[in-house]
NUBA-106952 format. One record per atom (N, C-alpha, C): residue in one letter; atom name; y, z, x; chain; residue number from 1. Coordinates in nm, 2 decimals, always signed. Each point is the difference from the previous one (the first is absolute). Example, Ala and Ser with C-alpha at 12.3 -4.5 7.8 and 13.67 -1.06 7.14 Angstrom:
! residues 2
+------+------+--------+--------+--------+-----+-----+
| type | atom |      Y |      Z |      X | mol | seq |
+------+------+--------+--------+--------+-----+-----+
|    a |    N |  -0.57 |  +0.78 |  +1.32 |   A |   1 |
|    a |   CA |  +0.12 |  +0.00 |  -0.09 |   A |   1 |
|    a |    C |  +0.12 |  +0.00 |  +0.09 |   A |   1 |
|    s |    N |  +0.11 |  -0.07 |  -0.04 |   A |   2 |
|    s |   CA |  +0.11 |  +0.00 |  +0.09 |   A |   2 |
|    s |    C |  +0.11 |  +0.08 |  -0.08 |   A |   2 |
+------+------+--------+--------+--------+-----+-----+
! end
This chain:
! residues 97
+------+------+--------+--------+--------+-----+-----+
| type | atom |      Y |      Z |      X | mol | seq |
+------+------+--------+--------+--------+-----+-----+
|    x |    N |  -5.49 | +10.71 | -14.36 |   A |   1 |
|    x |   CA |  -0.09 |  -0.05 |  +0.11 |   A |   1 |
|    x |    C |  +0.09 |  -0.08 |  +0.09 |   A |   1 |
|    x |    N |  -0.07 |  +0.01 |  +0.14 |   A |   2 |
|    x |   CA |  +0.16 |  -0.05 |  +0.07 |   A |   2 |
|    x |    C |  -0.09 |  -0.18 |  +0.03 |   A |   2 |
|    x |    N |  +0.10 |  -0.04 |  +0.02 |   A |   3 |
|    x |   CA |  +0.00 |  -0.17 |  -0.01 |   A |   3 |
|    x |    C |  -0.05 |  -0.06 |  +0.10 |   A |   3 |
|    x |    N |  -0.12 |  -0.03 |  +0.02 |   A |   4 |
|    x |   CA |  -0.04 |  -0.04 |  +0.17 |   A |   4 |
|    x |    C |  +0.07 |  -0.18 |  +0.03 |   A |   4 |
|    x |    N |  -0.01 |  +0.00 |  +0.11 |   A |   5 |
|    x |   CA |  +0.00 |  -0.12 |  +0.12 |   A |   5 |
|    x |    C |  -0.08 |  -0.09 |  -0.06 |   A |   5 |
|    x |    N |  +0.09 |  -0.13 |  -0.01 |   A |   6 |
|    x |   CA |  -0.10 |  -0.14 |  +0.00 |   A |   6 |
|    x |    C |  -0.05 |  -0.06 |  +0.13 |   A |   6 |
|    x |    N |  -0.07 |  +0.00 |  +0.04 |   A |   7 |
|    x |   CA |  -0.05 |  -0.03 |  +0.12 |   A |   7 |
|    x |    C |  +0.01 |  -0.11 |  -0.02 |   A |   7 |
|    x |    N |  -0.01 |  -0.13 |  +0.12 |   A |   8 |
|    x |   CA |  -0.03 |  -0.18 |  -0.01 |   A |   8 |
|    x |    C |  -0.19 |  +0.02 |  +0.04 |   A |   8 |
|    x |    N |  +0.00 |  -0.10 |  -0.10 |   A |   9 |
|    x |   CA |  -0.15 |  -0.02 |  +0.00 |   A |   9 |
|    x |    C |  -0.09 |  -0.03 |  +0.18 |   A |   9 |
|    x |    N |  -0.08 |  +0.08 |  +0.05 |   A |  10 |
|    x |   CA |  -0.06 |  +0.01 |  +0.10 |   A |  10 |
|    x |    C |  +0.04 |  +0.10 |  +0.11 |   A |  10 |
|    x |    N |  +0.09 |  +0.11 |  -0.10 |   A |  11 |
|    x |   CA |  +0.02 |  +0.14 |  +0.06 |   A |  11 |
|    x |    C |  -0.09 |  +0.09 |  +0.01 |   A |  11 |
|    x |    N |  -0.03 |  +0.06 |  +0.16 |   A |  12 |
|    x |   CA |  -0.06 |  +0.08 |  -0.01 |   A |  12 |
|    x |    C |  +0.10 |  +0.15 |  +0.07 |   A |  12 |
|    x |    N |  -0.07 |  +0.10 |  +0.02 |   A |  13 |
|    x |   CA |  +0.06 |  +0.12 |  +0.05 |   A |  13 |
|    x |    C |  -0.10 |  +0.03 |  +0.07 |   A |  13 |
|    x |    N |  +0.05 |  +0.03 |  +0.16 |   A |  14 |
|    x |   CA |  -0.06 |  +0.07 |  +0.09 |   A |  14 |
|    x |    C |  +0.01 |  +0.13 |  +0.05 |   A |  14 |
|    x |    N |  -0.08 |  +0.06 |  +0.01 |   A |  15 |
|    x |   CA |  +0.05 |  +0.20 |  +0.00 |   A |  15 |
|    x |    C |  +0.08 |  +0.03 |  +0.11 |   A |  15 |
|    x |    N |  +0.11 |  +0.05 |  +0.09 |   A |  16 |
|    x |   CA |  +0.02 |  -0.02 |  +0.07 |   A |  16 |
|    x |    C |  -0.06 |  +0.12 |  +0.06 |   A |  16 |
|    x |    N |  -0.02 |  +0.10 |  +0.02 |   A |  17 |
|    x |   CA |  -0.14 |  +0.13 |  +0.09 |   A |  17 |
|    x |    C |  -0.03 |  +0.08 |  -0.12 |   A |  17 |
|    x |    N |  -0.14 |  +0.01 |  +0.02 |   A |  18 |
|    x |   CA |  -0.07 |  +0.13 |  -0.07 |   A |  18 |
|    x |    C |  +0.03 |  +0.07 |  +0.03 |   A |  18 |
|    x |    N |  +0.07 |  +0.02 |  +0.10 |   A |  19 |
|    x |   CA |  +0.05 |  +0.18 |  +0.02 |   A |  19 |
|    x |    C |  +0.13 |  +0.08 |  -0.04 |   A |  19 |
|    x |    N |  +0.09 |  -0.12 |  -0.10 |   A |  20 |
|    x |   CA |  +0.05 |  -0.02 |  -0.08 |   A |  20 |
|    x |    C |  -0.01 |  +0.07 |  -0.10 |   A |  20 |
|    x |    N |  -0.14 |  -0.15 |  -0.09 |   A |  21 |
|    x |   CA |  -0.03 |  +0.05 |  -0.11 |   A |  21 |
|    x |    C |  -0.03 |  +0.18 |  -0.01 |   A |  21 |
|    x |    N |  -0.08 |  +0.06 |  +0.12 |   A |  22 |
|    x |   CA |  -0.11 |  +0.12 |  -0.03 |   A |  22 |
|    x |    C |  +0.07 |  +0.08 |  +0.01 |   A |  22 |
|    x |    N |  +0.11 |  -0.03 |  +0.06 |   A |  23 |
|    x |   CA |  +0.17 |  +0.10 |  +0.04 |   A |  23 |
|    x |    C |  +0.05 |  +0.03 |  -0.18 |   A |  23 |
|    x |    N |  +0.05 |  -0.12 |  -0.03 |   A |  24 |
|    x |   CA |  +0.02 |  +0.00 |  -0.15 |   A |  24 |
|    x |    C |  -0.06 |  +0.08 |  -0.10 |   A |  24 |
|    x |    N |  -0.15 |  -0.03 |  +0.02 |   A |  25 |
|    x |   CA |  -0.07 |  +0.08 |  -0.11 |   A |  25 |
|    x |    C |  -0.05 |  +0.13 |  +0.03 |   A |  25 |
|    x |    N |  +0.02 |  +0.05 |  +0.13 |   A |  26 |
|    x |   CA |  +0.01 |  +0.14 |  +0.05 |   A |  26 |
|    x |    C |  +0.11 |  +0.07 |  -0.08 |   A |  26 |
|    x |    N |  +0.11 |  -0.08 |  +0.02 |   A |  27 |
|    x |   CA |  +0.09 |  +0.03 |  +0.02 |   A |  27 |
|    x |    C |  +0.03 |  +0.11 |  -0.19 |   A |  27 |
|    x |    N |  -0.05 |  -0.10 |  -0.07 |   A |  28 |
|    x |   CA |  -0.01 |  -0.02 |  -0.19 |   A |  28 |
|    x |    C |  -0.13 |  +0.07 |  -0.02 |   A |  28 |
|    x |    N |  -0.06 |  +0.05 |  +0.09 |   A |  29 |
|    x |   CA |  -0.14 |  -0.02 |  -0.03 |   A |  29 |
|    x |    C |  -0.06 |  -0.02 |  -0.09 |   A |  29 |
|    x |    N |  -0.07 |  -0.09 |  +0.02 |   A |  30 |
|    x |   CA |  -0.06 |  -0.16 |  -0.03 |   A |  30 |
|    x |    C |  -0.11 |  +0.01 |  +0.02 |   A |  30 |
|    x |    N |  -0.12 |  +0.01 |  -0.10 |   A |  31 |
|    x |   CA |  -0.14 |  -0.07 |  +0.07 |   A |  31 |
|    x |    C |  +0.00 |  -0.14 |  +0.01 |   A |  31 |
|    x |    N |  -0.10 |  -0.02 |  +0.05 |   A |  32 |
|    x |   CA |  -0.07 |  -0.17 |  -0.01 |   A |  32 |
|    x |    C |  +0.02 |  -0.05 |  -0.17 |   A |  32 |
|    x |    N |  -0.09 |  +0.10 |  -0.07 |   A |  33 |
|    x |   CA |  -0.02 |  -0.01 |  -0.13 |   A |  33 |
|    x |    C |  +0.16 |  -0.01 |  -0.08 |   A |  33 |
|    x |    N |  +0.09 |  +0.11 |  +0.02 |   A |  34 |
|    x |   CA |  +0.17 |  +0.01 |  -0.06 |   A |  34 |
|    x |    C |  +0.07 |  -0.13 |  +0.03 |   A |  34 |
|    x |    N |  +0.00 |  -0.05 |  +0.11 |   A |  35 |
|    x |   CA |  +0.07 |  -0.15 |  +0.04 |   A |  35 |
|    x |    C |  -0.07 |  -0.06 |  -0.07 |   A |  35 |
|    x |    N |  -0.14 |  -0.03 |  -0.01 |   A |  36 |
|    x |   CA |  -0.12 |  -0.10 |  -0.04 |   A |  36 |
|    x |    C |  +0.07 |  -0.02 |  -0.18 |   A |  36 |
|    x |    N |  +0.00 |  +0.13 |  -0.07 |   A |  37 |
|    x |   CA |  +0.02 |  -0.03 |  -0.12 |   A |  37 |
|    x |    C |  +0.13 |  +0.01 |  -0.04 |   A |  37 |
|    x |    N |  +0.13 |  +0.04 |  +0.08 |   A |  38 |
|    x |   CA |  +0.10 |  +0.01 |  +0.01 |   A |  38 |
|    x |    C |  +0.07 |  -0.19 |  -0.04 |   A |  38 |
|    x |    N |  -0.09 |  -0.06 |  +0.11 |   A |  39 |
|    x |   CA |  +0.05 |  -0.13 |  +0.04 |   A |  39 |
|    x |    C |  -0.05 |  -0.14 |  -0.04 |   A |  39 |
|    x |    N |  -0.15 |  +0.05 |  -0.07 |   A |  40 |
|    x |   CA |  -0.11 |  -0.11 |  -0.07 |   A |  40 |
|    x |    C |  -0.10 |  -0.08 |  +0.07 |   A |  40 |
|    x |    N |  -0.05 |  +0.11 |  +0.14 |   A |  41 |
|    x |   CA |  -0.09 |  -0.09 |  +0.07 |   A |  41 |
|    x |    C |  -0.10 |  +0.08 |  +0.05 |   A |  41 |
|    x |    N |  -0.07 |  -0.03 |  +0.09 |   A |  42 |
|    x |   CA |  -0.15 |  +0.10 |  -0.04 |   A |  42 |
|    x |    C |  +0.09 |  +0.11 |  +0.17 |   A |  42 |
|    x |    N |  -0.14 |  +0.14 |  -0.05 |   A |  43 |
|    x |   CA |  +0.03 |  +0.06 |  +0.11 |   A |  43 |
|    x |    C |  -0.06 |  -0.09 |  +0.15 |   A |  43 |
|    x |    N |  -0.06 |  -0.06 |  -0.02 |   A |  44 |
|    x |   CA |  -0.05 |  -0.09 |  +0.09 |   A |  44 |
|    x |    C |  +0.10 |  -0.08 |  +0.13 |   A |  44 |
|    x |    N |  +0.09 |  -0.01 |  -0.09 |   A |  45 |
|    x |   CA |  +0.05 |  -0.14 |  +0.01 |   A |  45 |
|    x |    C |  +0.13 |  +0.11 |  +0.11 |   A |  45 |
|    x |    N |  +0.03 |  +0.08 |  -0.09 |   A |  46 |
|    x |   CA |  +0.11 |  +0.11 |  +0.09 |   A |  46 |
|    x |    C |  -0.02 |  +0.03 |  +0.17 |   A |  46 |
|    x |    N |  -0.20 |  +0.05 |  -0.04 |   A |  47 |
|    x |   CA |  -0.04 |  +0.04 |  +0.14 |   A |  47 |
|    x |    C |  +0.00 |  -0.09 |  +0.10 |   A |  47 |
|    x |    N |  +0.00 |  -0.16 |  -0.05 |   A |  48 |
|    x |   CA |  -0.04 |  -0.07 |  +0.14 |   A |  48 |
|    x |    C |  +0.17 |  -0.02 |  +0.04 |   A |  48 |
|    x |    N |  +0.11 |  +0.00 |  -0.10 |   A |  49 |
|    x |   CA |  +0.15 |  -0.03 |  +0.06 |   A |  49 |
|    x |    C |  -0.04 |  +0.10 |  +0.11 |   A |  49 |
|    x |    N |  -0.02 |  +0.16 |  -0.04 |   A |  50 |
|    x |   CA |  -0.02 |  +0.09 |  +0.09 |   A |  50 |
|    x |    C |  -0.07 |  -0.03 |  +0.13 |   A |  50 |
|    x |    N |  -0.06 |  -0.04 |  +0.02 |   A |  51 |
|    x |   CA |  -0.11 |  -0.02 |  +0.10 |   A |  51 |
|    x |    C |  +0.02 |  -0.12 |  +0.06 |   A |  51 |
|    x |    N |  +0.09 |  -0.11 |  -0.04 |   A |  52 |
|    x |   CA |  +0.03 |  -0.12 |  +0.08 |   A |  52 |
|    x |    C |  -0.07 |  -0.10 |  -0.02 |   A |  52 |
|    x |    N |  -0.13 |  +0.01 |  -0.11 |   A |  53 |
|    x |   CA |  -0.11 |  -0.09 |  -0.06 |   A |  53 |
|    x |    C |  +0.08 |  -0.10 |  -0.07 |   A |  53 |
|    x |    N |  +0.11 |  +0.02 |  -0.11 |   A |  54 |
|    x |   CA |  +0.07 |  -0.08 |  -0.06 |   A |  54 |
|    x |    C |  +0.17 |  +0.03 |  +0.06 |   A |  54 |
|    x |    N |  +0.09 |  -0.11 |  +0.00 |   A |  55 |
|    x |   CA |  +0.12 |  +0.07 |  +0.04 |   A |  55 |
|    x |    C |  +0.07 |  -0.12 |  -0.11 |   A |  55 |
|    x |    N |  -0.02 |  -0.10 |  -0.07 |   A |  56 |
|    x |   CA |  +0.09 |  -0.03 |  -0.10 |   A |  56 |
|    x |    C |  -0.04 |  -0.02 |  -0.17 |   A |  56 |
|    x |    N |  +0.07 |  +0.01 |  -0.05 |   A |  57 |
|    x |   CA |  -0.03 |  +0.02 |  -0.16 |   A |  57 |
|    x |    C |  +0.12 |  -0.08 |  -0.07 |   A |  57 |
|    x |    N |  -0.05 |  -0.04 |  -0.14 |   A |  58 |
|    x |   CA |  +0.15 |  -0.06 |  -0.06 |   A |  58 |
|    x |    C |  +0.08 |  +0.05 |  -0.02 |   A |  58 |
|    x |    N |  +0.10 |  -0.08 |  -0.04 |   A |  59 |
|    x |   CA |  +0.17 |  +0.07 |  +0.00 |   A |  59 |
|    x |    C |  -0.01 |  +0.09 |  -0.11 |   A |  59 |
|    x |    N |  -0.04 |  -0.01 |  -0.13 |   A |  60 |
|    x |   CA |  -0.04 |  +0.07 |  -0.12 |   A |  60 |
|    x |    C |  -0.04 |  +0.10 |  +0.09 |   A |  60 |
|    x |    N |  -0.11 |  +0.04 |  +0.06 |   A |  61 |
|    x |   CA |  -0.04 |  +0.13 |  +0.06 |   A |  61 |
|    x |    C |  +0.06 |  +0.07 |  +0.07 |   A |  61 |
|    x |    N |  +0.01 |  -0.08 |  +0.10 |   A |  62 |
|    x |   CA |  +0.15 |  +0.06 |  +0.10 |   A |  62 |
|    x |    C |  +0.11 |  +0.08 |  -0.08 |   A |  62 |
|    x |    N |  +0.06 |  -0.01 |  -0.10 |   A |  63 |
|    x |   CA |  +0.10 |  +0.07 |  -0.06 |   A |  63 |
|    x |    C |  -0.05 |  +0.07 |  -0.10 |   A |  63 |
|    x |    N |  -0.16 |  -0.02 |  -0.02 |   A |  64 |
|    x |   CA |  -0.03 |  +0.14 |  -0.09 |   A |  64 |
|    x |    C |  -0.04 |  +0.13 |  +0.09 |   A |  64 |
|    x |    N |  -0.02 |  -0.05 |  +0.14 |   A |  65 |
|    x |   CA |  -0.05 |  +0.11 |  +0.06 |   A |  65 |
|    x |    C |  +0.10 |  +0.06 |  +0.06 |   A |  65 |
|    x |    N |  +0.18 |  -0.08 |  +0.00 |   A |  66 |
|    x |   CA |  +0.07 |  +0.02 |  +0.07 |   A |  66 |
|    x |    C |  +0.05 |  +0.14 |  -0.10 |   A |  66 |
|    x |    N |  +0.03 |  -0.08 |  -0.10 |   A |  67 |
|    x |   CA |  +0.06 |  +0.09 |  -0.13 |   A |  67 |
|    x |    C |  -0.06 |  +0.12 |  -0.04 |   A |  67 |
|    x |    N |  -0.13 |  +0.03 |  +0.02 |   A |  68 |
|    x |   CA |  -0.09 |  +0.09 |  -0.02 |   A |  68 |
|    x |    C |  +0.03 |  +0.13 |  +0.10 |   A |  68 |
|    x |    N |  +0.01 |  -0.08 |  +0.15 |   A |  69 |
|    x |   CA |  +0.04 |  +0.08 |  +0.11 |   A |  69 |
|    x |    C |  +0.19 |  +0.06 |  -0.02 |   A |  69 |
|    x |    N |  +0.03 |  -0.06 |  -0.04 |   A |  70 |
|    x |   CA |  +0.18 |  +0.01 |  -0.06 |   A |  70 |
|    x |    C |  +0.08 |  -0.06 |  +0.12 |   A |  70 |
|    x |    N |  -0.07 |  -0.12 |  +0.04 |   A |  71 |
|    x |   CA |  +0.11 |  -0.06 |  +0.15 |   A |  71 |
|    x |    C |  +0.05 |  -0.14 |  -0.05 |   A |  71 |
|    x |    N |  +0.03 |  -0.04 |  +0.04 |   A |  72 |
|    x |   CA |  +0.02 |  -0.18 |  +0.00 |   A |  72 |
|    x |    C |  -0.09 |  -0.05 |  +0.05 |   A |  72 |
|    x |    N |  -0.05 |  -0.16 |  -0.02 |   A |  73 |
|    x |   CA |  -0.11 |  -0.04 |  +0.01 |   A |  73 |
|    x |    C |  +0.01 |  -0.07 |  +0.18 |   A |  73 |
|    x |    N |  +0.14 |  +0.00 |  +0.01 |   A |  74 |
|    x |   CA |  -0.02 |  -0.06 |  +0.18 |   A |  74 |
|    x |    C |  -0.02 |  +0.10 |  +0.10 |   A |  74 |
|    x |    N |  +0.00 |  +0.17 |  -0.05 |   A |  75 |
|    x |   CA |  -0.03 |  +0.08 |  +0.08 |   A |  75 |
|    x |    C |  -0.14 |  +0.04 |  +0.01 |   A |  75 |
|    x |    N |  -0.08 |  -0.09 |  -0.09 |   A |  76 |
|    x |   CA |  -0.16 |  -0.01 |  +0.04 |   A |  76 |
|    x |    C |  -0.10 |  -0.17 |  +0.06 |   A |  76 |
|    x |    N |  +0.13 |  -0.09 |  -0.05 |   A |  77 |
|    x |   CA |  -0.06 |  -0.10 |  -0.02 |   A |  77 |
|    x |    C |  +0.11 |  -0.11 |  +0.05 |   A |  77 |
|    x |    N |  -0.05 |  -0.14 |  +0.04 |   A |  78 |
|    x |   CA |  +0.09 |  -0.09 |  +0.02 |   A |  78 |
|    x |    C |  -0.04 |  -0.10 |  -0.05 |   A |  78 |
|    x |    N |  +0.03 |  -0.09 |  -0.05 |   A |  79 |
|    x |   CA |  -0.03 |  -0.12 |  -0.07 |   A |  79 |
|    x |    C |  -0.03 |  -0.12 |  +0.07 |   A |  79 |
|    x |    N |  -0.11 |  -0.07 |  -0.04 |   A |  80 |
|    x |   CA |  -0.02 |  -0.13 |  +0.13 |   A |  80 |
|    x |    C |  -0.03 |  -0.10 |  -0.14 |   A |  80 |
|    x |    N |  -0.01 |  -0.14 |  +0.07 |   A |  81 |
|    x |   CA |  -0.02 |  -0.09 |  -0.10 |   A |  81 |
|    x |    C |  -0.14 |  -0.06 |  +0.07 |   A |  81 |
|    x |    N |  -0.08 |  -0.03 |  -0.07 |   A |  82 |
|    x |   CA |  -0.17 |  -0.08 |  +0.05 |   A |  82 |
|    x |    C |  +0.07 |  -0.16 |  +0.00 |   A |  82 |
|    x |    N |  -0.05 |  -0.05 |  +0.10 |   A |  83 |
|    x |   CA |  -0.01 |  -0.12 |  +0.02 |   A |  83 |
|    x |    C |  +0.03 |  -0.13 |  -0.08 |   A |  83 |
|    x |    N |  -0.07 |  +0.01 |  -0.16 |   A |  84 |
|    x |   CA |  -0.02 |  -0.04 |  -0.07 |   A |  84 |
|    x |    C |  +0.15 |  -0.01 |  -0.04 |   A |  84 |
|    x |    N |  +0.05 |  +0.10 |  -0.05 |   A |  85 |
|    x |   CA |  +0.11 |  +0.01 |  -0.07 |   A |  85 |
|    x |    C |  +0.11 |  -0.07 |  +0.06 |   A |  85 |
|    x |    N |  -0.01 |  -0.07 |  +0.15 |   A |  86 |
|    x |   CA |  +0.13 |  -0.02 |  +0.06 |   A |  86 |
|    x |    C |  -0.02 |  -0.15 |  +0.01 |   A |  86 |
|    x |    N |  -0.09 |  -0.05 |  -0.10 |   A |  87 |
|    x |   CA |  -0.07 |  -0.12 |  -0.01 |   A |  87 |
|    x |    C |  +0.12 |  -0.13 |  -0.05 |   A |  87 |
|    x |    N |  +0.10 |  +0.06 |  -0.03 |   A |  88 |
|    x |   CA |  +0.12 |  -0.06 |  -0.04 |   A |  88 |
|    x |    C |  +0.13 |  -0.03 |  +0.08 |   A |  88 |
|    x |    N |  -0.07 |  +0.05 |  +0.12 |   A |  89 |
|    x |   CA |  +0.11 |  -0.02 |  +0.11 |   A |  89 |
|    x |    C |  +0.00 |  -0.11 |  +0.09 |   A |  89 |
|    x |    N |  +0.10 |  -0.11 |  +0.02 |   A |  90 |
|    x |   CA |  -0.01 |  -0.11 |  +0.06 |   A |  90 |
|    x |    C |  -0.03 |  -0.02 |  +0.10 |   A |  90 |
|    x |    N |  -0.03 |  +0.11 |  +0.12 |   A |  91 |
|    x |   CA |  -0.03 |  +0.00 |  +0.10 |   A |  91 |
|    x |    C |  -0.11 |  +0.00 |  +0.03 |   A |  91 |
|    x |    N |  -0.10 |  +0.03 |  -0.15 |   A |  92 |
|    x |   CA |  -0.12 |  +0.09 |  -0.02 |   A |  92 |
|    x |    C |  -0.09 |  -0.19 |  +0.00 |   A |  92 |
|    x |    N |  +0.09 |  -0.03 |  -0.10 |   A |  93 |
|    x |   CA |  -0.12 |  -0.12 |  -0.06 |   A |  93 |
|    x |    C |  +0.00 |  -0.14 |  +0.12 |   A |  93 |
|    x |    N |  -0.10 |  -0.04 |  -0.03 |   A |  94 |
|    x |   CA |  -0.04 |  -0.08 |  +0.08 |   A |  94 |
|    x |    C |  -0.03 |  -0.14 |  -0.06 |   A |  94 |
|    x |    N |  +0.02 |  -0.13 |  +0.09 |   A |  95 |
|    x |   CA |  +0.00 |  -0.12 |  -0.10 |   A |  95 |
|    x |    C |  -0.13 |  -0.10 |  +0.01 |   A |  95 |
|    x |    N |  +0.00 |  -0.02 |  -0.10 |   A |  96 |
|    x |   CA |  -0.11 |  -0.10 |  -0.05 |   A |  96 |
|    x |    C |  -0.05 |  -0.15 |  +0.07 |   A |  96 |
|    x |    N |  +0.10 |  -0.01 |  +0.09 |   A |  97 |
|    x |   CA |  +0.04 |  -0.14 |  +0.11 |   A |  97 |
|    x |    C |  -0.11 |  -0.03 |  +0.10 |   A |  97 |
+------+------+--------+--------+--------+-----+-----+
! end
């Protein structure tokens, strides 16, 4: 089994186009359902990447869906950090004064 990415805590993955992803799964042909159980998330969850309803998911997902499709995970996805996470940065914090 190949060895995934440790992400830093408050990673997420943003899709970068559904037209992309539907390109991909055309491409392998892929239902909703084949990616869905290919990658461990509902068919649900696939259609709205599709549709632009959802456009980010975890890093865990990101590279099951990437790997499923046979690409690397930055040719579907780019990685962003939430707010939270950058909570350790001295520029970030603010003083008590």
């Amino acid at each position: 089994m190949k060895q995934r990415n440790r992400w830093p805590k408050g990673t997420w993955m943003k899709l970068r186009s559904a037209d992309t992803l539907r390109a991909l799964m055309e491409q392998d042909k892929f239902s909703l359902g084949r990616l869905a159980r290919y990658s461990g998330c509902s068919k649900g969850f696939i259609s709205h990447l599709l549709a632009g309803r959802r456009s980010s998911c975890t890093p865990d997902l990101a590279e099951r869906i990437a790997e499923a499709l046979h690409v690397p995970t930055a040719v579907l996805f780019d990685p962003r950090m939430s707010m939270t996470g950058m909570s350790n940065d001295p520029q970030k914090r603010t003083s008590a004064a």
